[in-house]
C-alpha positions in Angstrom: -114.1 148.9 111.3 -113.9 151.8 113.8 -116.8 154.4 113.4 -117.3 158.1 114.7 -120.5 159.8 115.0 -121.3 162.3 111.9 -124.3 164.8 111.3 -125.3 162.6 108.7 -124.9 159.6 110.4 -121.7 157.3 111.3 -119.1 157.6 109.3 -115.9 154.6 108.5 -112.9 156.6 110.0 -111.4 155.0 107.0 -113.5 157.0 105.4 -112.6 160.4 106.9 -109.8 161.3 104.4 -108.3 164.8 104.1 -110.2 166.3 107.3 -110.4 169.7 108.6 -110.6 169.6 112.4 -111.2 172.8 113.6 -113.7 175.0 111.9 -117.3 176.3 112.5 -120.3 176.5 109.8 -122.7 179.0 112.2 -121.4 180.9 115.3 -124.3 183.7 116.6 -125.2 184.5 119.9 -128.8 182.7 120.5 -129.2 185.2 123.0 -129.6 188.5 120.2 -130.6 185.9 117.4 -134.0 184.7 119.7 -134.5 189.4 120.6 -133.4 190.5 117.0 -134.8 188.9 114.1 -132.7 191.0 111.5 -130.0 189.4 113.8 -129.2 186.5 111.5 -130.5 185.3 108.5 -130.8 182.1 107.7 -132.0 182.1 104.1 -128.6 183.9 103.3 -126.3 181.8 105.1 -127.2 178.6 104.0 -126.4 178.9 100.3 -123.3 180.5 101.8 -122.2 178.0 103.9 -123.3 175.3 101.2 -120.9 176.8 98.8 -117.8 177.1 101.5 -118.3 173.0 102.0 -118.5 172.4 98.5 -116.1 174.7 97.5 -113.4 172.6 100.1 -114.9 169.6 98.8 -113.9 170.3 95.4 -110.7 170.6 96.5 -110.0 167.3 98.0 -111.4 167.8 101.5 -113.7 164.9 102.8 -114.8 165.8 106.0 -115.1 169.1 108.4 -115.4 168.8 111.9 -117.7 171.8 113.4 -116.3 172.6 117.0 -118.8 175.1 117.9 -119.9 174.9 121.8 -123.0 174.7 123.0 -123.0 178.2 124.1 -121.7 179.9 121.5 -124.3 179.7 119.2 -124.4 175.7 118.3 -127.6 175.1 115.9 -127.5 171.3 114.9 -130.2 171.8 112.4 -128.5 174.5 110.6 -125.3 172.2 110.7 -127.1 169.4 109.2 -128.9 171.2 106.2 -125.5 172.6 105.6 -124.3 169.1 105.5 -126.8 167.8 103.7 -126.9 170.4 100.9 -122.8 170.0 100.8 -122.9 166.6 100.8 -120.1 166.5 103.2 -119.4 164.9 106.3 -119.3 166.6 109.4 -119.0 165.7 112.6 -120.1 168.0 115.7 -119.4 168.8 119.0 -120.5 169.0 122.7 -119.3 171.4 125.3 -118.8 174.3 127.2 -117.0 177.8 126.3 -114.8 179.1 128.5 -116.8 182.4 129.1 -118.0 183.1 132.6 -121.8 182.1 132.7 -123.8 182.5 136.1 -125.5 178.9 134.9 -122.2 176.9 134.5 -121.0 178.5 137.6 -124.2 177.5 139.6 -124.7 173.9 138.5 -122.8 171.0 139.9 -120.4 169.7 137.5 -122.0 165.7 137.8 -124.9 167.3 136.1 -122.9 169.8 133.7 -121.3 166.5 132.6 -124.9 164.3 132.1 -125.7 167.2 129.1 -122.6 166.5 127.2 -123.1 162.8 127.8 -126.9 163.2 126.4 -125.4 165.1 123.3 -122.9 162.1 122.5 -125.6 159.1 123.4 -128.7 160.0 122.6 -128.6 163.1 120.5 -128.5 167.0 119.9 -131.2 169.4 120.3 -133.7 166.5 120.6 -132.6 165.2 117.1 -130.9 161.7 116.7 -127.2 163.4 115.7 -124.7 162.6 118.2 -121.8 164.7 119.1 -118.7 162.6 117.5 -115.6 165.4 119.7 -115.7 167.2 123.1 -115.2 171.0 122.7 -113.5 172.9 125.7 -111.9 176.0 126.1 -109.0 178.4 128.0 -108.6 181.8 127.1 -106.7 184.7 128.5 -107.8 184.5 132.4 -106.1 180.9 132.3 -107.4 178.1 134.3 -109.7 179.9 137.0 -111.7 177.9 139.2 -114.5 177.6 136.7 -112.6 177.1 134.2 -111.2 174.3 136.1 -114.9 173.1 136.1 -115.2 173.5 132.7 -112.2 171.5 131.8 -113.1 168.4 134.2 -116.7 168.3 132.9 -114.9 167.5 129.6 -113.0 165.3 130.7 -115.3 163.3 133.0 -117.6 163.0 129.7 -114.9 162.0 127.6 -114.0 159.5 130.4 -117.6 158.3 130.1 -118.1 157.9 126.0 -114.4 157.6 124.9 -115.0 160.6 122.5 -112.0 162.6 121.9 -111.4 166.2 123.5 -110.1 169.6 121.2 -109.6 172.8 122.7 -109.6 176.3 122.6 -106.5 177.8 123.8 -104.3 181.6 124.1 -100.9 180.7 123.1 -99.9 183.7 124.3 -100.9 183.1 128.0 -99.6 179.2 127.4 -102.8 178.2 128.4 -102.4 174.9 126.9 -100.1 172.9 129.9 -102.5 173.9 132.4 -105.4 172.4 130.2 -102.9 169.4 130.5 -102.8 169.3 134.0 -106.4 169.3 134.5 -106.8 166.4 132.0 -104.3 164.3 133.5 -105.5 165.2 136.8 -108.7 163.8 135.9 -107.3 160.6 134.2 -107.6 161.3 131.0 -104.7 159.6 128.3 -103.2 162.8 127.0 -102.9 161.7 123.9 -106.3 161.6 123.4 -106.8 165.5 123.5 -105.9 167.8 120.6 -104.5 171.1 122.4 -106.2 173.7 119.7 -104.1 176.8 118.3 -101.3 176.3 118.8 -100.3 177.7 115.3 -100.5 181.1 116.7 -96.5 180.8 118.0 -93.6 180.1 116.7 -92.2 179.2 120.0 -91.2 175.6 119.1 -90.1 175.2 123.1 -93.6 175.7 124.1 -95.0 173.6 121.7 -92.5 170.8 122.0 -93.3 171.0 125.5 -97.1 170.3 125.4 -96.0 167.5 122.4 -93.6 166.0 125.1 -97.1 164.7 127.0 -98.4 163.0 123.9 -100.9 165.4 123.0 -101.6 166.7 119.4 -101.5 170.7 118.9 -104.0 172.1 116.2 -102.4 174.2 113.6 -105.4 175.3 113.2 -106.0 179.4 112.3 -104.5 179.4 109.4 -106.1 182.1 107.3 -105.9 184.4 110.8 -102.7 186.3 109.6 -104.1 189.2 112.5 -102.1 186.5 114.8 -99.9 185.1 112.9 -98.4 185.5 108.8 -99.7 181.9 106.8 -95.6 182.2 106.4 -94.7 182.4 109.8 -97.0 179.4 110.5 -96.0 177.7 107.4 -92.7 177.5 109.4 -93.4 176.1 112.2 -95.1 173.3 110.9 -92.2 172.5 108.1 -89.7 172.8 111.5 -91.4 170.6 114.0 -92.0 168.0 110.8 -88.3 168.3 110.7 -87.9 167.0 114.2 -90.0 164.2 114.0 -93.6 165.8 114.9 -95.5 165.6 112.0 -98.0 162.5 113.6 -98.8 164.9 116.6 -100.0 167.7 114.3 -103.3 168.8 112.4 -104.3 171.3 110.2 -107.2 173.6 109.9 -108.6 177.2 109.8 -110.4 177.9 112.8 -112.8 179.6 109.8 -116.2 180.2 110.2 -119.3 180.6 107.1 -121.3 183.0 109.6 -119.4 184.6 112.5 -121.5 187.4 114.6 -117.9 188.4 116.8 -117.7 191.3 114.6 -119.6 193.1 111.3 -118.8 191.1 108.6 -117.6 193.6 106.5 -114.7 194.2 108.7 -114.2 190.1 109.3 -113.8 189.8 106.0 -111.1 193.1 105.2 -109.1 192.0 108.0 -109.1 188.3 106.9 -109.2 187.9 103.3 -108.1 184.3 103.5 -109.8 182.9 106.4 -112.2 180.2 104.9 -111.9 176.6 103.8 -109.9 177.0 100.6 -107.0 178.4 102.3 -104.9 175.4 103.5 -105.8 173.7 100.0 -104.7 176.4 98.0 -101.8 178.1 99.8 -100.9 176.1 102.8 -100.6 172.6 101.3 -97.8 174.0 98.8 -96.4 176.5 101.1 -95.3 173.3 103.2 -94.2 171.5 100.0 -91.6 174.1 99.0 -90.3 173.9 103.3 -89.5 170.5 102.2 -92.8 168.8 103.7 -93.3 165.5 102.2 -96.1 164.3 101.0 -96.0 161.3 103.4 -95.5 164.3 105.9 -99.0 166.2 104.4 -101.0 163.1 104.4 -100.1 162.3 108.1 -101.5 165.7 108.7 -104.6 166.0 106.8 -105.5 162.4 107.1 -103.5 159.9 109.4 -103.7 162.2 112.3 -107.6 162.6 112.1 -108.1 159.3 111.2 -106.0 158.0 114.6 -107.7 160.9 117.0 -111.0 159.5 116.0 -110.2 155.7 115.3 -108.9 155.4 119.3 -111.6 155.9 120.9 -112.8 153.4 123.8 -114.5 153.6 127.2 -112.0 153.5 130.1 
């Protein structure tokens, strides 16, 4: 049976079942957490983030899969009391933002690639929990030459451990093809990276487009109506189902249980429903009443994870 690496330890992709694959349990700058100790506490969060899992948990969902970067904020022993307390499986990630950082501009990208290859093999933060998803990102300045970096030091680790790349992209630049290019410039099998938020359009062109090269697009900020109505999104799922796309799909919120962007109490005015319940509560029979089958939903939620994680393999 095929296995991928969880925070708790390897988990039977059989055993995946309705799965979440883009979300984040702690984002916060280490930078003014390390200078400000009022900065974030971790005696609050917890609990908090204990009762988002379970909460998702209780409503069928089986595992979460934490696709915070290394540098933006990544604390693997946070992630895994979290887990622990939840009883859920999660599985978390290695990589690189896309920010502009003086120290991923100045060291060579053979190197950049070893630390991502040291979180998959041997372990995070000097603990024995291995990175089970490659994490890179594309934002609005597109594919700039570090970015370039950035995308080929995912790639060449993927190409190294056979773990499976998500991204970050701006639908709005069309970021996504040019995160593509790089991949398959660097030999990676397309179809082997999910090409993240690409719910944020409803331009089915564009998204047919990255599809056409065997990627999967996330779906994956539902709950971020700022971008995009839950209706709007709703949509463009049921549509693309409707022409035959439903096993290049997945689901998720792009939600996070601690998120230091922004003061919370304007997080949480502007997004009401951004957390884990959404896509269980409203999502799930949004799509139902577009006509998405329940064959349809289950490729979503759980085939599609299942298959991203199941094909993995060294080249």
């Amino acid at each position: 049976m095929a296995k991928v690496n969880g925070v708790l330890g390897p988990i039977e992709t059989a055993d995946l079942g309705f799965t979440l694959m883009h979300e984040h349990i702690l984002v916060v700058n280490w930078s003014l957490r390390q200078a400000f100790s009022h900065w974030y506490d971790r005696e609050q969060h917890i609990p908090h983030a204990v009762s988002e899992l379970l909460s998702a948990k209780e409503r069928g969902v089986r595992t979460l899969v934490d696709l915070t970067p290394i540098n933006l904020g990544r604390d693997i022993h946070v992630i895994r009391e979290v887990a622990e307390k939840a009883e859920m499986q999660v599985i978390a990630a290695t990589g690189f933002y896309w920010t502009e950082e003086p120290t991923l501009i100045g060291w060579p990208t053979d190197r950049l690639v070893e630390l991502l290859v040291q979180d998959i093999e041997k372990g995070i933060q000097g603990t024995d929990i291995k990175a089970g998803i490659i994490k890179c990102a594309t934002d609005h300045f597109g594919v700039t030459p570090l970015n370039q970096k950035l995308l080929e030091v995912a790639a060449r680790a993927h190409r190294a451990t056979g773990v499976p790349i998500s991204t970050h992209t701006s639908v709005e630049h069309k970021v996504g093809p040019g995160q593509q290019d790089v991949f398959d410039g660097e030999g990676v099998d397309l179809g082997r990276v999910v090409i993240g938020h690409c719910g944020d359009t409803e331009d089915l062109e564009h998204l047919e487009s990255i599809l056409a090269r065997g990627s999967t697009i996330g779906m994956d900020r539902f709950g971020v109506d700022v971008y995009l109505s839950m209706e709007k999104r709703v949509s463009t799922v049921a549509a693309l189902c409707r022409r035959g796309k439903a096993e290049q799909m997945v689901l998720s919120h792009d939600a996070c249980c601690h998120f230091d962007f922004f003061p919370a109490d304007l997080m949480a005015g502007a997004l009401p429903r951004w957390n884990f319940r959404h896509i269980p509560d409203d999502v799930i029979p949004a799509l139902r009443k577009e006509g998405v089958s329940e064959e349809q939903i289950r490729t979503l939620t759980v085939d599609n994870p299942r298959r991203i994680f199941e094909s993995q393999g060294t080249y």
